[in-house]
C-alpha positions in Angstrom: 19.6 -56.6 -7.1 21.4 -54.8 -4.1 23.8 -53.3 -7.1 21.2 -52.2 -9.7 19.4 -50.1 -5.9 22.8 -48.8 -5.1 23.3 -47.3 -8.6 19.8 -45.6 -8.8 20.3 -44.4 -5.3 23.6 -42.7 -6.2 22.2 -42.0 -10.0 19.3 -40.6 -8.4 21.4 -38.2 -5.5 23.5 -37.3 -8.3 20.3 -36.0 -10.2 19.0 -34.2 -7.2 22.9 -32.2 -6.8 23.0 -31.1 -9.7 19.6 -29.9 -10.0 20.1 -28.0 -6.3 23.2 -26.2 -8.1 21.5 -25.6 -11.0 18.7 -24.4 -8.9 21.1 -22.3 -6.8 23.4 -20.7 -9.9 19.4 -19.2 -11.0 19.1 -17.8 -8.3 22.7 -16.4 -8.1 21.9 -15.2 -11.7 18.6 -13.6 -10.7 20.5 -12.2 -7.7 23.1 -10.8 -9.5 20.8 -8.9 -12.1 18.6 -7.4 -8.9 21.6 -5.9 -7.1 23.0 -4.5 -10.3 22.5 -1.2 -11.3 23.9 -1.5 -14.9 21.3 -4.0 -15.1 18.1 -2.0 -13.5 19.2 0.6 -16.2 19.0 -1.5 -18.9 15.5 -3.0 -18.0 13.8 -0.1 -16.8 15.3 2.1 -20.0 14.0 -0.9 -22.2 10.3 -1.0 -20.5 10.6 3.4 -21.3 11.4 2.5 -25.0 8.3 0.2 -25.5 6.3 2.8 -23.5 7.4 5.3 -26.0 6.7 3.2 -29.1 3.2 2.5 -27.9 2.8 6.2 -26.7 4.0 7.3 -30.1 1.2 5.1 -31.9 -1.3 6.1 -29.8 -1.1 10.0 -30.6 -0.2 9.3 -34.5 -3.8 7.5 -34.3 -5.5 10.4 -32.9 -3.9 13.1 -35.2 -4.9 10.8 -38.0 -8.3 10.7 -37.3 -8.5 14.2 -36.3 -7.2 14.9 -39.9 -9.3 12.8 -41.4 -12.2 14.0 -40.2 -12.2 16.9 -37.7 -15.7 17.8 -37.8 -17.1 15.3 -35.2 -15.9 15.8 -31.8 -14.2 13.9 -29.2 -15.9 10.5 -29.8 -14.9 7.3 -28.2 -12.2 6.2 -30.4 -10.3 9.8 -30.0 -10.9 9.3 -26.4 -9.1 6.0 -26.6 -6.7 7.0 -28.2 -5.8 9.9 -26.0 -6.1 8.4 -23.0 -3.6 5.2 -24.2 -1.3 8.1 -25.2 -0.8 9.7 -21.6 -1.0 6.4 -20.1 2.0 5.2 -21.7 3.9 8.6 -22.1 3.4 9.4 -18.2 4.9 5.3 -17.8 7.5 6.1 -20.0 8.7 9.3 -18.1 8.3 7.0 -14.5 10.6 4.4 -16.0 13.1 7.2 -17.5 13.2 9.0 -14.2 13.1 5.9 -12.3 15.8 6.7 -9.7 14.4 10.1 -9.3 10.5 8.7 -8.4 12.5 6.2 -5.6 13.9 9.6 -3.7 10.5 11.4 -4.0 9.4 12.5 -0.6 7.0 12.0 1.1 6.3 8.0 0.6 3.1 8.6 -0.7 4.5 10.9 -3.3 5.8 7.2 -5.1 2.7 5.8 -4.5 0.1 8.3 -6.3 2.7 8.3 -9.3 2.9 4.9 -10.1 -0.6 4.4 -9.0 -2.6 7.3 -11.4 -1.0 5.7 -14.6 -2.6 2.2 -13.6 -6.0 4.0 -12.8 -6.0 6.1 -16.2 -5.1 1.9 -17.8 -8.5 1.1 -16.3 -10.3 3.5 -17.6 -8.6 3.5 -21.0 -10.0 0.1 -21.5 -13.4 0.0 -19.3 -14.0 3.2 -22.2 -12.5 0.1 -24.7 -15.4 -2.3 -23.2 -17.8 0.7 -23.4 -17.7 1.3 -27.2 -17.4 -2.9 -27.8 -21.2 -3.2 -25.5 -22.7 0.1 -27.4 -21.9 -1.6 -30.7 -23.2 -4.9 -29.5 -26.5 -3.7 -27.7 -27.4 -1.3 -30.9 -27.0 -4.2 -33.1 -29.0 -5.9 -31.3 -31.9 -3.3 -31.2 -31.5 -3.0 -27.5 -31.1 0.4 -25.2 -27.8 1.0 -24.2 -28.8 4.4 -21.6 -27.7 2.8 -19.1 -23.9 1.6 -20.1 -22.4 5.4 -20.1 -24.3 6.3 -16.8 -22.4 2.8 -15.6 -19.1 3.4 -16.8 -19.2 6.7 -15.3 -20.4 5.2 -11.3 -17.5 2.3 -12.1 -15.0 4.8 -12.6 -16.2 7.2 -9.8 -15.7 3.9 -7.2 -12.9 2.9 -8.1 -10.9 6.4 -8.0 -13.0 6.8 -4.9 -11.4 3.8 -3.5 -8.1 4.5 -4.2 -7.9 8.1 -2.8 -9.1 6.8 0.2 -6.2 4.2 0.7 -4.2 7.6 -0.3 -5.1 9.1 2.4 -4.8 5.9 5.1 -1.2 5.6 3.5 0.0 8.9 3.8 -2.0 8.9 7.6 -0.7 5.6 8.7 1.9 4.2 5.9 2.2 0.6 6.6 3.2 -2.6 4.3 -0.2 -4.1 4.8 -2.1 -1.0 3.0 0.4 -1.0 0.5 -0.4 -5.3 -0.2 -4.1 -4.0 -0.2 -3.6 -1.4 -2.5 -1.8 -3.5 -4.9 -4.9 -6.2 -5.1 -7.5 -3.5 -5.3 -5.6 -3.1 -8.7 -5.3 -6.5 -9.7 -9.0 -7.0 -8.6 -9.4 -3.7 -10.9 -7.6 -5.4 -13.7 -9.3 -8.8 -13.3 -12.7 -7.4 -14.0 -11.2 -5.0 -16.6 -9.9 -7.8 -18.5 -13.4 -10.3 -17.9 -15.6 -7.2 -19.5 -12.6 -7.2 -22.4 -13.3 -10.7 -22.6 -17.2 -10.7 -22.6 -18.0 -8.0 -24.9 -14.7 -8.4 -27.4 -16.0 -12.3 -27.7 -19.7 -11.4 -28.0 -19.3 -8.8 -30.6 -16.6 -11.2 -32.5 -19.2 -13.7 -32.7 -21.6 -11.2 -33.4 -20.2 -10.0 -36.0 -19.5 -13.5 -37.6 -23.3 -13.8 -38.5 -25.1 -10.4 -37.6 -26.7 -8.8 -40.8 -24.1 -6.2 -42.5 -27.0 -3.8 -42.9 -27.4 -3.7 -39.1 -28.5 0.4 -38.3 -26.3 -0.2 -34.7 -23.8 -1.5 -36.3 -22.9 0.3 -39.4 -23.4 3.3 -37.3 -21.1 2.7 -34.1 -18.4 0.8 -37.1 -18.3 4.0 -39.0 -17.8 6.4 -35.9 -14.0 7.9 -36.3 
């Protein structure tokens, strides 16, 4: 008995050393990759690719449906598709010019250019959530006066928000603003992503059963 506990203690502290080295060579690893320039390049370069790609798709959308039909204005799919364009083409420069946008001074300088891409994100896709509820409220037969009036006073708030910790930061620049800043814009996100959620599943299952002659819907479906 005092053998077999012997062998699981040593079976057991062997387990435990070689999970702290493997434990401590990831972290070496990660280490390694953090401090290296060669490797910052390579990530950040990557990230500017898939930028580009997306940028790219985004613009080839628009001109398409320009093309296609260049008679109606600047509805809320070229909007989209615009907006997702200069989101990810102004990324795509940040990542490129990475090294540069670290030197910019003042501080606050950084700040507003990392910041106004994330800001245009949030509108891109509250715009996204916009056209999803108009398409499920006309179907629906119900008024949808108030969503534009609301995506407009969402928008206005939030940029409001964020100019003001602008402002505090380039007044009084201290980490704690900057933590603040940072989960404004995840709170931002969060509730971006529930309205994707709500409206994208509603009009999914909507969709599944709703009558294809629906006025609100073939008319919002057929918008370019």
């Amino acid at each position: 008995m005092t053998n077999n506990t012997t062998t699981a203690s040593v079976a057991g502290a062997v387990v435990n050393a070689v999970a702290a080295i493997e434990l401590t060579d990831s972290s070496t690893w990660w280490n390694d990759i953090d401090d290296s320039p060669l490797w910052q390049d390579r990530i950040f370069y990557t990230l500017a690719g898939l930028y580009g790609v997306v940028s790219a798709i985004a613009l080839i959308q628009l001109v398409r449906i320009q093309l296609r039909v260049p008679e109606y204005g600047w509805t809320t799919q070229k909007v989209f598709h615009f907006l997702n364009f200069v989101v990810n083409a102004v990324r795509c420069l940040v990542f490129i010019f990475f090294r540069n946008v670290q030197r910019l001074q003042p501080e606050i300088a950084q700040h507003i250019l990392l910041d106004v891409p994330s800001l245009a994100f949030f509108t891109t896709y509250a715009l996204l959530v916009l056209f999803w509820a108009e398409i499920y409220y006309q179907a629906r037969a119900v008024s949808t006066d108030g969503l534009k009036p609301s995506f407009y006073i969402i928008n206005v708030v939030v940029y409001a928000v964020q100019i003001i910790l602008w402002l505090i930061l380039w007044w009084k620049p201290v980490s704690v603003l900057v933590i603040l800043s940072k989960v404004f814009f995840a709170g931002v996100s969060l509730f971006a992503a529930l309205g994707f959620l709500l409206y994208g599943g509603r009009l999914f299952l909507m969709l599944q059963r709703f009558p294809v002659e629906s006025k609100g819907r073939r008319k919002k479906l057929q918008e370019p």
